[in-house]
N, C-alpha and C positions, 0 to 999 in steps of 0.2 A: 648499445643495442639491447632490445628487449628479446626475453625467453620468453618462447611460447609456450603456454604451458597449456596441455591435455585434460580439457574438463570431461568428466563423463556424464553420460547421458542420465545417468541417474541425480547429481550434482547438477546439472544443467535444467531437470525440470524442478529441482528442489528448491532451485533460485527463482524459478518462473511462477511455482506455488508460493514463497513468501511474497514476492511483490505482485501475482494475480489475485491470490487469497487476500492479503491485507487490504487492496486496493477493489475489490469485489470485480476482478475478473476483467476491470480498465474497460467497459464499455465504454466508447466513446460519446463525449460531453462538447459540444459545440462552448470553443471558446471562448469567454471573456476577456476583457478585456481589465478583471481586476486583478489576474495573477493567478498562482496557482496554489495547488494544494500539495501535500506532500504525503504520501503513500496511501493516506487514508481520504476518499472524500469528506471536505470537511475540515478537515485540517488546514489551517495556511500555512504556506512554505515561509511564511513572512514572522509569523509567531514562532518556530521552532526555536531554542536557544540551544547555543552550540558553545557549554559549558565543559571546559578538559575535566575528566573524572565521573561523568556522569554517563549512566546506561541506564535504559530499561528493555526486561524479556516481558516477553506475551506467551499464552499460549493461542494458535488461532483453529479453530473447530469451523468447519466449515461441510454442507452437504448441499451439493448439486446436482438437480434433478436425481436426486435418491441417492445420490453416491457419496458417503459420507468420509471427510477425510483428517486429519488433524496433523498438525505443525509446532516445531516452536521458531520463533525470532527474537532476535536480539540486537539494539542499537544502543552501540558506544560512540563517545568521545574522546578516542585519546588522547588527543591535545587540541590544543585552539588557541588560537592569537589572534591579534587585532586585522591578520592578512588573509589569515585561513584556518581549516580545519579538519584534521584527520579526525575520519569517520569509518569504522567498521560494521558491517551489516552481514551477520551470521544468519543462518538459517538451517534446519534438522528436521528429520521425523520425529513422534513423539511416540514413545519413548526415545531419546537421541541414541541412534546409532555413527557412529565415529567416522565412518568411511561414506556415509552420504552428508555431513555436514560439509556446509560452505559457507567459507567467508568470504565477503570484500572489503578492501579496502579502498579509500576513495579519500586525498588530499584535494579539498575544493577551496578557490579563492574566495577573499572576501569580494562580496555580491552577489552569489550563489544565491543566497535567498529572496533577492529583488528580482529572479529573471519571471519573465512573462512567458515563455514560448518552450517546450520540452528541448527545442534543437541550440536554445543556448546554452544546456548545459556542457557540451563538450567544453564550451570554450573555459569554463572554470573549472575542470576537473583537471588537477598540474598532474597527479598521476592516481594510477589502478592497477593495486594489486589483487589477486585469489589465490588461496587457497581451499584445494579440494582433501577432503579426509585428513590423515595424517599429514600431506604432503607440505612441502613449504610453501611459503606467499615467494608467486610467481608472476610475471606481468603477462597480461592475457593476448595472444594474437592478434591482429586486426578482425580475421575471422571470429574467432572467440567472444571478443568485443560486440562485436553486429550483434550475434546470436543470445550473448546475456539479457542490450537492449535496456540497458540500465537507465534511458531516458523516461522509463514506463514507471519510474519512481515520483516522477513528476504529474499531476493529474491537473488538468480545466477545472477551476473550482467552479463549483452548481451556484452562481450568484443566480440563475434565472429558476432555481429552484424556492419552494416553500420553505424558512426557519423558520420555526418557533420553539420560546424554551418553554420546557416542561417544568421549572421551578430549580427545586435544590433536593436530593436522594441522599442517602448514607448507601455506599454500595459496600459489601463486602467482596474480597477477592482473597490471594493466596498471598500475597503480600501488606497484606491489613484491609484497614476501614477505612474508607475516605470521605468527608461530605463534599459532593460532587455535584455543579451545573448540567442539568441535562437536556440536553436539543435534540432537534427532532429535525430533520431534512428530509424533505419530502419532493421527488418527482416524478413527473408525466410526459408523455413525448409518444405521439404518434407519426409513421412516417409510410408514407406512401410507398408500393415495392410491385414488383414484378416475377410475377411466380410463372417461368412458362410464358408468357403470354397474359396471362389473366391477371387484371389490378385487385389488388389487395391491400390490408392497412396494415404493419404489425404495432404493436402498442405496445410499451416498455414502462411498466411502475416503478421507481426505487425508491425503498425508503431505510434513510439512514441516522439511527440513536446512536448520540453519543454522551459520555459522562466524562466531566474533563474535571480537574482541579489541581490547583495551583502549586498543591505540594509535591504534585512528579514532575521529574527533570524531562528535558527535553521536550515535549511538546504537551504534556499534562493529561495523554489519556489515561485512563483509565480503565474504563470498558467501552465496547464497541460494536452493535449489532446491525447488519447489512441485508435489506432483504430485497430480493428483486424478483421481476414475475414479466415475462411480454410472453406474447401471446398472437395469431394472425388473423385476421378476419378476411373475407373476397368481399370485395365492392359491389358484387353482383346477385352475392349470396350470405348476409345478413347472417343467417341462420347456420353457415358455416363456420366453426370458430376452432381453430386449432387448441388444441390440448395445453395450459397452459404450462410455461415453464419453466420455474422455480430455484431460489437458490437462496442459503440462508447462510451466513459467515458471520463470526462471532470472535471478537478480541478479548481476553482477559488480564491482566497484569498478574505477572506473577512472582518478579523480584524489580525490584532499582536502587538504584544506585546515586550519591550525589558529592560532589567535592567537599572535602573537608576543608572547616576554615581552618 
């Protein structure tokens, strides 16, 4: 029988700000059919290696529509075999205070990373624990479960988006120098809507840099900047253009970790 264990509301949005912030907020990305990405657009869940021993923290800075906010995360390996892989995924305010951190744990089978569709991940996940603040790792309620929503770690990769690479950067961060691949994702997406009664277009820009390389564990970012902007116009009124509205999130490395031989 599983314990329910009592997330608080505090611990509940802190987990929603590490995989909203990381993830720029999951606006939704009309499906492909290449598979998906893994917290970050851009990332494939296909590349990620799920090496026992290996972590990396970020710090993530992120300010939308003016309201600025900052995070840390942190993803480990504990173990991994040929069948599966325990995964913890911590998250904090910055400066970390103790009783809004939250962990989860997550033992995923092997083929977790070939699924195509957010809703197969339940079927590989063999189990889920959290822990909130001090307290111990507990297995989450079914209600608990819904409301984490930990499918939202899973993102549509943007294939029908612009890439192109920007060449090769030396980046610096808080955990050294790195010479780093840097791409550039770029997209557009206008959609028809209904305000009231009256047609209208809203328009959506994202564009997403990233700087990856081969010496970090786990999925090789590095740094990461996310900037998005929609905006609505009326169909009948050109000249009417809503305020546009803005949002800028920013990844930075700032320790990892890798198995020793």
């Amino acid at each position: 029988m599983s314990i329910s264990v009592k997330i608080s509301h505090r611990a509940m949005i802190s987990i929603a700000i590490t995989f909203g912030i990381l993830a720029a907020a999951l606006v939704p990305i009309d499906s492909p059919a290449g598979g998906l990405d893994f917290l970050l657009p851009g990332i494939s869940l296909r590349s990620v290696e799920f090496e026992s021993g290996s972590s990396v923290k970020y710090l993530i800075i992120s300010k939308s529509y003016g309201i600025p906010d900052t995070s840390m995360v942190e993803l480990a390996i504990l173990e991994a075999g040929g069948e599966y892989a325990l995964i913890e995924v911590s998250t904090s305010p910055y400066p970390r205070i103790v009783e809004e951190t939250v962990r989860v744990r997550m033992r995923l089978s092997e083929g977790v990373r070939d699924i195509k569709t957010q809703e197969e991940f339940s079927s590989y996940a063999d189990e889920i624990l959290v822990k909130d603040g001090d307290g111990p790792f507990q297995a989450p309620s079914p209600e608990d479960l819904e409301e984490l929503d930990l499918e939202r770690m899973f993102l549509p990769s943007p294939e029908d988006s612009l890439r192109v690479s920007l060449g090769r950067e030396e980046v610096g961060t808080p955990a050294g120098s790195f010479p780093c691949e840097k791409e550039e994702i770029v997209k557009f997406k206008e959609t028809e809507i209904s305000l009231g009664g009256i047609k209208a277009v809203r328009v959506e820009r994202e564009r997403i840099i990233l700087w990856i390389s081969p010496d970090i564990p786990f999925w090789g970012l590095v740094r990461s900047r996310i900037e998005r902007e929609n905006s609505t116009t009326l169909v009948d009124d050109p000249g009417f253009r809503q305020e546009p509205r803005r949002s800028v999130t920013e990844s930075v490395l700032v320790s990892f970790s890798k198995r020793s031989n």
